[in-house]
C-alpha positions in Angstrom: -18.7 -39.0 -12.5 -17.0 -38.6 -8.9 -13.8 -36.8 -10.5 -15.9 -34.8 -12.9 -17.6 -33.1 -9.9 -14.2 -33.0 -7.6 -12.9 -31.1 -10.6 -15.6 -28.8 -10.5 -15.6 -28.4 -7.0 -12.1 -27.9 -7.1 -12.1 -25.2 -9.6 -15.5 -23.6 -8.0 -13.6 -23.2 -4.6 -10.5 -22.0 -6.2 -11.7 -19.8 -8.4 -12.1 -17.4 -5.7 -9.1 -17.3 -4.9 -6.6 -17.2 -7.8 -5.6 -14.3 -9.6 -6.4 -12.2 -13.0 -3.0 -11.2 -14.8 -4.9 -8.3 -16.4 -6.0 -7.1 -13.1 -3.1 -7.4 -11.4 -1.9 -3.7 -9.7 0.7 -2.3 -8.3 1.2 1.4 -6.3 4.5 2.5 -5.7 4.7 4.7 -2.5 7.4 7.4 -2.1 7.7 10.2 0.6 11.2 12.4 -0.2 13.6 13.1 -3.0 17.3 14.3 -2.9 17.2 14.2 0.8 20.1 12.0 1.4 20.5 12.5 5.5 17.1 10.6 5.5 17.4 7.3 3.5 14.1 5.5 5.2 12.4 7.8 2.8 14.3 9.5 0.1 15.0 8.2 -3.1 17.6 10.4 -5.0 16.6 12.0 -8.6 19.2 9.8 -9.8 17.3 6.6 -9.1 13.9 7.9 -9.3 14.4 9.1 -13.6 16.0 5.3 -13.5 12.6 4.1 -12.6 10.5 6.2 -14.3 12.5 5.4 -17.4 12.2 1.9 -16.8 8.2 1.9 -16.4 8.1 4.2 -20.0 10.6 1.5 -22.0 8.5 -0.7 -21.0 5.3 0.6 -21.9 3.6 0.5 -18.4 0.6 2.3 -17.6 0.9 4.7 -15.0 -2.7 6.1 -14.3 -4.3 8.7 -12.0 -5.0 7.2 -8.5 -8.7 8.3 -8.8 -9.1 5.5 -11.3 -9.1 2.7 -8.6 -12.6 4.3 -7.4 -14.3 3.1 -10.2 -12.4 -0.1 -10.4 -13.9 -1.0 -7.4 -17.1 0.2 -7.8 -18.2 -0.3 -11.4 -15.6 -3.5 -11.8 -14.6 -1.9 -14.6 -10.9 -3.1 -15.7 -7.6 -1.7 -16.1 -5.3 -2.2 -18.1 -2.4 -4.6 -18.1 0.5 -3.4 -16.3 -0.8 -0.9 -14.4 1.2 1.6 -11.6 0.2 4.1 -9.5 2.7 7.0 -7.7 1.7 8.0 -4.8 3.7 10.4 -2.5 3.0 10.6 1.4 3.4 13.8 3.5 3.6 16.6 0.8 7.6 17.1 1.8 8.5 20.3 -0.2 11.2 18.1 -2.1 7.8 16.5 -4.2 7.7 20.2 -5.6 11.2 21.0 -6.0 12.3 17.0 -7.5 9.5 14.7 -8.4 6.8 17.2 -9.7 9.5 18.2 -12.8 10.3 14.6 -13.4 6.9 13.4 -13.6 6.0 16.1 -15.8 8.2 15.2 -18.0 7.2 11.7 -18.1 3.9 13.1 -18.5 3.2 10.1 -15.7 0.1 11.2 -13.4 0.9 11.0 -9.7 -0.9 11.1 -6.2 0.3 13.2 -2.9 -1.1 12.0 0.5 -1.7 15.4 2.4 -1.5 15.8 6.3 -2.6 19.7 6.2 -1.3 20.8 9.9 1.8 21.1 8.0 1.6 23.1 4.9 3.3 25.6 5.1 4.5 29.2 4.0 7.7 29.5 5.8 10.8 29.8 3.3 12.6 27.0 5.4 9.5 24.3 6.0 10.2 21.1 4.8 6.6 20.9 3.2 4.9 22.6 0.6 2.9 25.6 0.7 -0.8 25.7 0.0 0.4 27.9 -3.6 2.5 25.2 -4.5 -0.2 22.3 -4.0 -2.5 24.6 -6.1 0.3 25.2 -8.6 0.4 21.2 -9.0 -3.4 21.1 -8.9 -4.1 23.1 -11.5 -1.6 20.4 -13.4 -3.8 17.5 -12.6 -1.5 16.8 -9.7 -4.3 14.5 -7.0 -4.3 15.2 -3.6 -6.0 12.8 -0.9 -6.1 12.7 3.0 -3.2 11.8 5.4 -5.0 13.7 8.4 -4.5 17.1 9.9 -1.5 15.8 12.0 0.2 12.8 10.9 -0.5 10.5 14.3 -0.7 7.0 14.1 -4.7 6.4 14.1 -3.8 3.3 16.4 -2.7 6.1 19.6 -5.6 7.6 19.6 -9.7 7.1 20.6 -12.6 7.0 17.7 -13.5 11.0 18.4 -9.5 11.8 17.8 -9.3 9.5 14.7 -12.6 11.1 13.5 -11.5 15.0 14.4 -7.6 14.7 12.9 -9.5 13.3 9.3 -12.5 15.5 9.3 -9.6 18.3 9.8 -7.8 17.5 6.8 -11.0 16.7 4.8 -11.9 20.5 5.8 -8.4 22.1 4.7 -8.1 20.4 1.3 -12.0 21.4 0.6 -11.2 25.2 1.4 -7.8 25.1 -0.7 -8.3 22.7 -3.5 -12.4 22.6 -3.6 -13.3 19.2 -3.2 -13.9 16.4 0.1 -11.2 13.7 -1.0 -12.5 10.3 -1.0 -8.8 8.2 -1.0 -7.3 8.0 2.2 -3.6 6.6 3.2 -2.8 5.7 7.0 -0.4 7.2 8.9 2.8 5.4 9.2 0.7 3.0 7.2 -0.9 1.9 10.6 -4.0 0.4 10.2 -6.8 -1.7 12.5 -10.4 -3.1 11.6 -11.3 0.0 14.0 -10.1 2.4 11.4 -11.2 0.9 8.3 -14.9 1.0 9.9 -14.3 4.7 10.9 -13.3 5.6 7.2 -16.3 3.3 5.7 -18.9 6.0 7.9 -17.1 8.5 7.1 -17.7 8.3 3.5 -13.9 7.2 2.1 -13.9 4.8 -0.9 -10.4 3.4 -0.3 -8.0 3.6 1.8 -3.6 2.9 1.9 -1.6 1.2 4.0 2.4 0.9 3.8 1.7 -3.1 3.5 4.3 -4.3 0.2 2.3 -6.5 -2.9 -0.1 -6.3 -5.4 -3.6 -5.1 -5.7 -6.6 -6.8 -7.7 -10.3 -6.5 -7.7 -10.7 -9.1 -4.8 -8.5 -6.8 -2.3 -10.2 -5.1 0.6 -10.7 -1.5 -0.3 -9.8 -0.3 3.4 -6.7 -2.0 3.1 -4.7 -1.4 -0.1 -0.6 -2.4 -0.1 1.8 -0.4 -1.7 5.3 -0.7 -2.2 7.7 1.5 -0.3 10.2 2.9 -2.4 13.6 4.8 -0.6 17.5 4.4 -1.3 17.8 1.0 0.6 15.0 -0.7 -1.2 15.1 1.4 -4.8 17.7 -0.3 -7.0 16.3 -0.6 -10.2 16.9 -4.6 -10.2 14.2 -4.6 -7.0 12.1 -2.1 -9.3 11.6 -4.0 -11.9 10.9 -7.0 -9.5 8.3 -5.1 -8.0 6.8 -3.6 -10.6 6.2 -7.2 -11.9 4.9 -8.6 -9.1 1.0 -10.4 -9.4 -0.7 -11.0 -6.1 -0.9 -14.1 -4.4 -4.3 -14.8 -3.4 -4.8 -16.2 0.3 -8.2 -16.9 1.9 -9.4 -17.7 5.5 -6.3 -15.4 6.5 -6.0 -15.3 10.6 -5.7 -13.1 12.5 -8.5 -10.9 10.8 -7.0 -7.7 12.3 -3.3 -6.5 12.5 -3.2 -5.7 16.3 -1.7 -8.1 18.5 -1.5 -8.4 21.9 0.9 -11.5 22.8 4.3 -12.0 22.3 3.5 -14.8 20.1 0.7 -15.7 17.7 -0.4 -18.1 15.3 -1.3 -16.9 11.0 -2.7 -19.4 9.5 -4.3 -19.1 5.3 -5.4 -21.1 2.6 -4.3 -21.0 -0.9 -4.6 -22.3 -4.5 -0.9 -23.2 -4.5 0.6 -26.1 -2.0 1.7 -24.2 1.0 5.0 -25.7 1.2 5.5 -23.6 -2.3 5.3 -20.4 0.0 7.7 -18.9 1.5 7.0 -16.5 4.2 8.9 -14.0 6.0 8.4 -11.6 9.1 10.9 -8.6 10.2 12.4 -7.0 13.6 13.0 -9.2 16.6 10.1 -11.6 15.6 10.8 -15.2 14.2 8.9 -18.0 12.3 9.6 -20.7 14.9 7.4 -23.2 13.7 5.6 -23.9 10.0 2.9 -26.8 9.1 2.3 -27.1 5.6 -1.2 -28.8 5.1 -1.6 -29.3 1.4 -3.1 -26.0 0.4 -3.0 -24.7 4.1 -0.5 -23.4 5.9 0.2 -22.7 9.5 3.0 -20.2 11.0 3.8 -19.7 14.5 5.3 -16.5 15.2 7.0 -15.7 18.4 9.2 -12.6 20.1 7.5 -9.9 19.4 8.3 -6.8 21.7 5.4 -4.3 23.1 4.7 -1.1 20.5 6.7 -2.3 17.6 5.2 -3.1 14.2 6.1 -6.5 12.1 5.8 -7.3 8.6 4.9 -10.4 7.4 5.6 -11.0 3.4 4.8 -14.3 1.7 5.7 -15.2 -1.8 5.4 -17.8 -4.5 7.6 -17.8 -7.7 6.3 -19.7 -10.5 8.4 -20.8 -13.1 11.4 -19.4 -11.9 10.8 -15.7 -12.9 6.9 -14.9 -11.8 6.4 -13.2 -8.0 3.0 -13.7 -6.0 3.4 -11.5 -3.6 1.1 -10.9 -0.3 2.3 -8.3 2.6 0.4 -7.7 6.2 1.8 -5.6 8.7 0.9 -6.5 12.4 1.3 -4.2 15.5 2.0 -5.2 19.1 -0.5 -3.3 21.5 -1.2 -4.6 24.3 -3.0 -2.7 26.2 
């Protein structure tokens, strides 16, 4: 009788926490094409048809990113092997490289607007209100990146409030509609902004956090994977694309802003912790690791004053399947 109910309870706690293949998503982010002098965020042509050749072999659903909304809303499913494009910035190169490709591929995509820089001038780097329009009228989304592409973490609530109420303004007078899909700038996110966006009236918002999504993700905090020449082989592609998302509950710290040099994460998960493997960026180093059964503990030290760190933990099951979690942390300190 005991292990009957430890089973149950096991399972019941657990449950929570694990993962639905079916619902497992994943959103690519990309921000320039063919712009070679700026490999942080370019992707060639080259690479990109690679990519979008490999999600159409392989018979991968690539949906419109308005389709989350009612995922999260209604619970209503989607389908296996789902991926989302989305495209930050509006860089005129989406018009000139991507828009023809995906076009082709008949693959629906999203572009993250930050409206201060539209432009008309022949030698802007971003796209012209005629152009967005031109890709509008082609079922091309557009959602809110601001008015001026600052990080949200630089500046007070009124600021944070003005630079997205801006852009919400812009894209209603062009396009005709308030979006309700936001991505951060610089992916830079705090439990401040996600508040500001919930009053606001925004149903989800991106971050530049790499993994997974499923129904159980916060909505004011969505990962996608950042796709540019470094990290767009087509052997980490199809990695990524792959990926399910690893589940972790009772994650500290509950915000990303951090204001030691060191700090303490510590999670809980429905795989032995010593099974993860964790991994931060920059100066900043795992100096110490507890493994707890199904809890672990990381101790994370050298981290410098206005830098951001990524933390990435994974699990690989059965030698081939990725769990992937991502959570970016910034150093603030005052």
């Amino acid at each position: 009788m005991m292990i009957r109910i430890f089973f149950f309870l096991f399972f019941f706690f657990f449950a929570k926490i694990t993962y639905s293949i079916e619902s497992s998503i994943v959103v690519l982010m990309y921000h320039r094409f063919n712009q070679t002098e700026l490999s942080s965020t370019n992707i060639s042509t080259n690479e990109f048809v690679k990519q979008m050749n490999f999600l159409k072999e392989n018979n991968f659903n690539v949906l419109p990113l308005s389709y989350l909304v009612s995922f999260f809303k209604k619970k209503e499913t989607i389908p296996k092997n789902a991926v989302f494009i989305t495209i930050d910035d509006g860089y005129k190169s989406v018009y000139n490289h991507a828009y023809p490709i995906l076009k082709s591929f008949k693959f629906p995509f999203s572009v993250f607007l930050s409206t201060d820089f539209v432009s008309n001038e022949k030698n802007s780097d971003f796209m012209s209100w005629d152009m967005i329009k031109e890709m509008h009228s082609d079922n091309v989304e557009f959602f809110n990146h601001t008015s001026n592409h600052e990080s949200l973490l630089n500046q007070n609530e009124d600021e944070i409030i003005d630079t997205i109420l801006n852009a919400q303004k812009k894209i209603k007078s062009n396009l005709g509609f308030f979006p309700s899909i936001f991505s951060y700038p610089y992916g830079e996110n705090s439990q401040k902004t996600k508040y500001i966006l919930k009053r606001i009236g925004f149903d989800l918002a991106f971050t530049q956090n790499s993994g997974p999504i499923d129904i159980e993700s916060d909505q004011y905090f969505l990962p996608r994977f950042p796709i540019n020449s470094e990290f767009g082989s087509i052997e980490r592609f199809e990695m990524i694309v792959n990926t399910k998302p690893l589940k972790l509950s009772n994650f500290s710290p509950a915000d990303t802003i951090i204001k030691n040099e060191n700090f303490l994460v510590e999670f809980s998960s429905a795989y032995l912790a010593d099974k993860i493997k964790c991994y931060i960026n920059n100066s900043a180093k795992i100096i110490k690791i507890k493994n707890n059964n199904y809890q672990k503990y990381l101790k994370i030290s050298g981290l410098e004053e206005k830098k951001n760190y990524r933390l990435n933990c994974t699990f690989v099951k059965n030698k081939k399947e990725i769990y992937w979690f991502g959570k970016t942390f910034y150093v603030r300190k005052n």
